[in-house]
N, C-alpha and C positions, 0 to 999 in steps of 0.2 A: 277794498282790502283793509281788515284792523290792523293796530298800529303791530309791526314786529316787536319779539322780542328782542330780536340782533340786528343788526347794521353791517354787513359784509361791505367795505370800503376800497374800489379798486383802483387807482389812481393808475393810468396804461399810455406808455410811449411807444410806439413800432413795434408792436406786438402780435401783430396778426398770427404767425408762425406759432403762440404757446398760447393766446390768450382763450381760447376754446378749452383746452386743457384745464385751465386756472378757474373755468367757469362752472366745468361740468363738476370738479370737484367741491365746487360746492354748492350747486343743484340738487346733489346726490348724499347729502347730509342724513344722517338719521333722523336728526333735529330740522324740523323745517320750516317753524315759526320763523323767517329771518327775510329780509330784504337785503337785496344787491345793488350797490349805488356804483358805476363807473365814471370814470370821469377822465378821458381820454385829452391827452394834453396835444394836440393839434398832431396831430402822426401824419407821417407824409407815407406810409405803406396800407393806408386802407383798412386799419384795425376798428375806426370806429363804423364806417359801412360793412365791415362784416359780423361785429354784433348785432348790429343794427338786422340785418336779414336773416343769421343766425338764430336771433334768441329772437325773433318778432314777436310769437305768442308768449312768451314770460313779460318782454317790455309791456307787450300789450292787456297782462293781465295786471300791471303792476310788478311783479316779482324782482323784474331787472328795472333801473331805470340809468337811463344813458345819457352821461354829460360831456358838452365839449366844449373845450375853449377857443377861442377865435383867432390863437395864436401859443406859440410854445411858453408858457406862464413857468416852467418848471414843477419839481415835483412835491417842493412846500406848499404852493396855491392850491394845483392841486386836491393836494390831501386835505386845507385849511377848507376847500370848497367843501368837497367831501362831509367834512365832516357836520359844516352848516346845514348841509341838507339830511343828513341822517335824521330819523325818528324813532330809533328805536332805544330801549330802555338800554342796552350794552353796544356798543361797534367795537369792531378788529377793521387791522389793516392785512389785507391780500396783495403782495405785489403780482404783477399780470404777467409775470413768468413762471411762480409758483403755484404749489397745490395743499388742499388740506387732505389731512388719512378722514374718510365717513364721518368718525365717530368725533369729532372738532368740535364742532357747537354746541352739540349735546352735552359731553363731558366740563366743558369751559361753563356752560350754562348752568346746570345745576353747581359746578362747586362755587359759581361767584354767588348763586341765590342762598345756597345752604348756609356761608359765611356773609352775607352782607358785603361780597368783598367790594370793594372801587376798583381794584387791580385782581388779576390771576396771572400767572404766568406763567411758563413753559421752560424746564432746565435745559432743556434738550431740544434738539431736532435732527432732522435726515435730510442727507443732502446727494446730490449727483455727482455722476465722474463729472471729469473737466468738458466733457462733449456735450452736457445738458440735457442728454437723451433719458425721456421718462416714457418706460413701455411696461406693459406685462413682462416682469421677471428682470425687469433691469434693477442691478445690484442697489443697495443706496448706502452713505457711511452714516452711524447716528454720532451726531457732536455732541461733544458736553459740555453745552455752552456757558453754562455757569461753574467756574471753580469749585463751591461745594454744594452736592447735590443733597436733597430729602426726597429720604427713597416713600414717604408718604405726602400727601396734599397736606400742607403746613401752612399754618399763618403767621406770620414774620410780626416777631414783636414792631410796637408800634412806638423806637425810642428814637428819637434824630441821630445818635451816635449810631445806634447799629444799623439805620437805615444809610447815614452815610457810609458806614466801611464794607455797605453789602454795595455801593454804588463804586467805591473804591477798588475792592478787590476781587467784586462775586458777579453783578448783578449783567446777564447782557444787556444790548444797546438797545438793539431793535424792535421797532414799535409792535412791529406783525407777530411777535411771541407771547404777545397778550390779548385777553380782553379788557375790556376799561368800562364803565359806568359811564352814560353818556353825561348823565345832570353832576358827577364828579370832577369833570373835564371844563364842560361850561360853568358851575358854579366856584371853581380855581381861575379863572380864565387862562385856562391851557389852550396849547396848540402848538403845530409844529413850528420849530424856529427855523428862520431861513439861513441856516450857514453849513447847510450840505451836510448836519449830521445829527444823531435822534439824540445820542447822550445827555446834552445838556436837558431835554426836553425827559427824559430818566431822571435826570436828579430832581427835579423840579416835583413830581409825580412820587416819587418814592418819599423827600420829604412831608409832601402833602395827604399823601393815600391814609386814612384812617387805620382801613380794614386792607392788606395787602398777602397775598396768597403765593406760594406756588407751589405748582403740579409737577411730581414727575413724569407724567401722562404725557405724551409725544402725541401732537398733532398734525407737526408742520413738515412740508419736505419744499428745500430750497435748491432751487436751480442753479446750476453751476455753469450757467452758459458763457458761450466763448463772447459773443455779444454785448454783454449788459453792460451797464456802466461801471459796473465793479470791476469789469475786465477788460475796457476799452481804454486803450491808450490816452493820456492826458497831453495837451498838447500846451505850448508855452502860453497861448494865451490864458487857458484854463487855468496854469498856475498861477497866472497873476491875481485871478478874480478868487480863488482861494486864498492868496495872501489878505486879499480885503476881508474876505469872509473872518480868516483870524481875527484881523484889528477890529473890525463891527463886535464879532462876537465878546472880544475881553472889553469893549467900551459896554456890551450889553450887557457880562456879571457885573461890573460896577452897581448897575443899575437893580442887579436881583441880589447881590451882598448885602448893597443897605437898605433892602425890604424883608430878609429873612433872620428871625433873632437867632438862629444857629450860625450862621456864620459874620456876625455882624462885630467886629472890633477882636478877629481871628484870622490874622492875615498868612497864619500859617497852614490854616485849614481853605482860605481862599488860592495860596500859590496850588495847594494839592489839585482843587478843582482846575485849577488854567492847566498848570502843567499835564493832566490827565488827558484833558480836555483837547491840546494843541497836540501834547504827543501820538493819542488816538487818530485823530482827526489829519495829522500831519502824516502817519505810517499808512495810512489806509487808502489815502490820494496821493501823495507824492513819492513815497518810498517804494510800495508794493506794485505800485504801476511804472518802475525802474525809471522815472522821468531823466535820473542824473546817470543813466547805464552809459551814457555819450559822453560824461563830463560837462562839463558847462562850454554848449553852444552861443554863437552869436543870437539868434531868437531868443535863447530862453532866457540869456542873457538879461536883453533888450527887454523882457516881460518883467523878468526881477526885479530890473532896476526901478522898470517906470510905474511898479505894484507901490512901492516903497517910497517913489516920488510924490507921488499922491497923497501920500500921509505923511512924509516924515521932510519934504521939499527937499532941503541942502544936507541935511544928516541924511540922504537915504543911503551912502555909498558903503557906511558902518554895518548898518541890518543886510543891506544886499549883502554883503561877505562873507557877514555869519551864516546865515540861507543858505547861500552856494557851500561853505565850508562844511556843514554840520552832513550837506548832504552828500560831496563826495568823498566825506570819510569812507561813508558805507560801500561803494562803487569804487577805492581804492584808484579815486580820480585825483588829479590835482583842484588846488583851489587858486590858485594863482594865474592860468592858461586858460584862454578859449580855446575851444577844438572848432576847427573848422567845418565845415557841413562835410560831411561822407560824399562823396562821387556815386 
């Protein structure tokens, strides 16, 4: 098989029940120059033995090829696998619960060739009800994922300020609403960052990208399942390993502030990136998944505190408070009271 032009990139956790779905849609491209890379991250429901039998004659012509890890690696490794193994002149990312509409490759591929772009990107998408059910004739909503839309394929001036305030106030997060230029990505040393969220890994891309594009052309439809991690309860320990993830992650802009002359001795332009950054990242795991709907229980407590311990030793009892407080403002909890475990 010659080298594709695309890298279809599927990084898949317990998926068996959608990932047929997420494959055939893009089997079924108009555009077909493309390869399928999965890369199944230790699934205990049988998702990569039913690829595996499934799709035998694509694996075995090349078309599909099937990775797995030897253990639950997460879904930054992953993708960072993923991406080492790609070969093809452009990759997108497919989560294994999603689909693309036929005409995805096709359309993303000539406009990234037409413009030279490094990036393309998608304002919009369609998404399911809350039951995740995608059939012939099941309804879907289209989001308007970007604040202000162009109702033509545009190229987005290439100045730091306006790429920052389209990352500020416009630009969405997630990596699947693009293509990207694969030699763009490696010759930036991009990739995904490990702190459970793409945005910073946007900012980084949007200052860099040369030639940056977007489409009002709808590709993508996102599953709304009851399932997935966006809608799976978080549980105390989980919180705690997200409080790390914040501290890692603001010890890691330290480190990409003073490598970037746009924000380098701009400390007002770096509070906007944290604050963006933590607030996103904070609403989207802790808040939306009602972690504090209980008020502050002894576990999660216990998680808080000893998240905080870690980093901050004998000061941690100041930042646990705030943590707890900020969060049962919203939940009209106290901050003062453990509640006791429910019966």
């Amino acid at each position: 098989m010659s080298t594709p032009k695309i890298s279809v990139l599927v990084p898949m956790y317990n998926r068996k029940h959608y990932i047929a779905q997420c494959i055939d849609s893009a089997l079924n491209q108009t555009f077909q120059d493309f390869e399928i890379i999965i890369c199944d991250n230790d699934s205990t429901d049988g998702s990569a033995d039913f690829v595996a039998e499934r799709y035998a004659a694509e694996i075995s012509a090349g078309k599909i090829k099937l990775l797995r890890n030897e253990r639950n690696m997460g879904f930054t490794f992953s993708s960072n696998r993923l991406l080492r193994k790609a070969t093809g002149k452009y990759f997108m990312i497919l989560h294994s619960d999603d689909m693309y509409l036929p005409h995805a490759l096709q359309h993303l591929y000539e406009v990234a060739e037409h413009f030279n772009a490094d990036v393309v990107h998608e304002c919009k998408y369609l998404t399911t009800a809350s039951d995740g059910i995608i059939k012939e004739g099941t309804p879907l909503t289209l989001v308007n994922y970007d604040r202000y839309q162009v109702k033509n394929v545009t190229v987005m001036p290439n100045d730091p300020n306006v790429r920052f305030h389209c990352w500020i106030n416009d630009i969405g997060i997630d990596a699947q609403h693009n293509i990207f230029k694969r030699e763009f990505f490696t010759d930036n040393d991009l990739h995904f960052e490990n702190f459970d969220d793409t945005r910073l890994l946007t900012l980084k891309w949007l200052m860099k990208a040369k030639v940056f594009v977007k489409t009002p052309v709808v590709f993508y439809i996102y599953r709304n399942s009851p399932d997935s991690d966006t809608n799976s309860k978080v549980p105390p320990e989980r919180v705690a390993k997200l409080i790390s993830s914040y501290i890692r992650l603001s010890r890691h802009l330290d480190e990409f502030f003073a490598e970037e002359d746009f924000f380098k001795d701009k400390p007002e332009l770096q509070y906007l990136v944290r604050s963006n950054l933590f607030f996103i990242f904070d609403t989207f795991w802790v808040v939306r998944n009602g972690v504090y709907k209980d008020g502050i229980t002894p576990e999660l407590h216990r998680a808080v505190e000893d998240a905080f311990k870690k980093h901050f030793g004998e000061d941690a009892s100041f930042p646990t408070f705030l943590f707890h407080w900020i969060h049962t403002l919203m939940f009209n909890k106290s901050p003062v009271m453990i509640n006791p475990p429910k019966n």
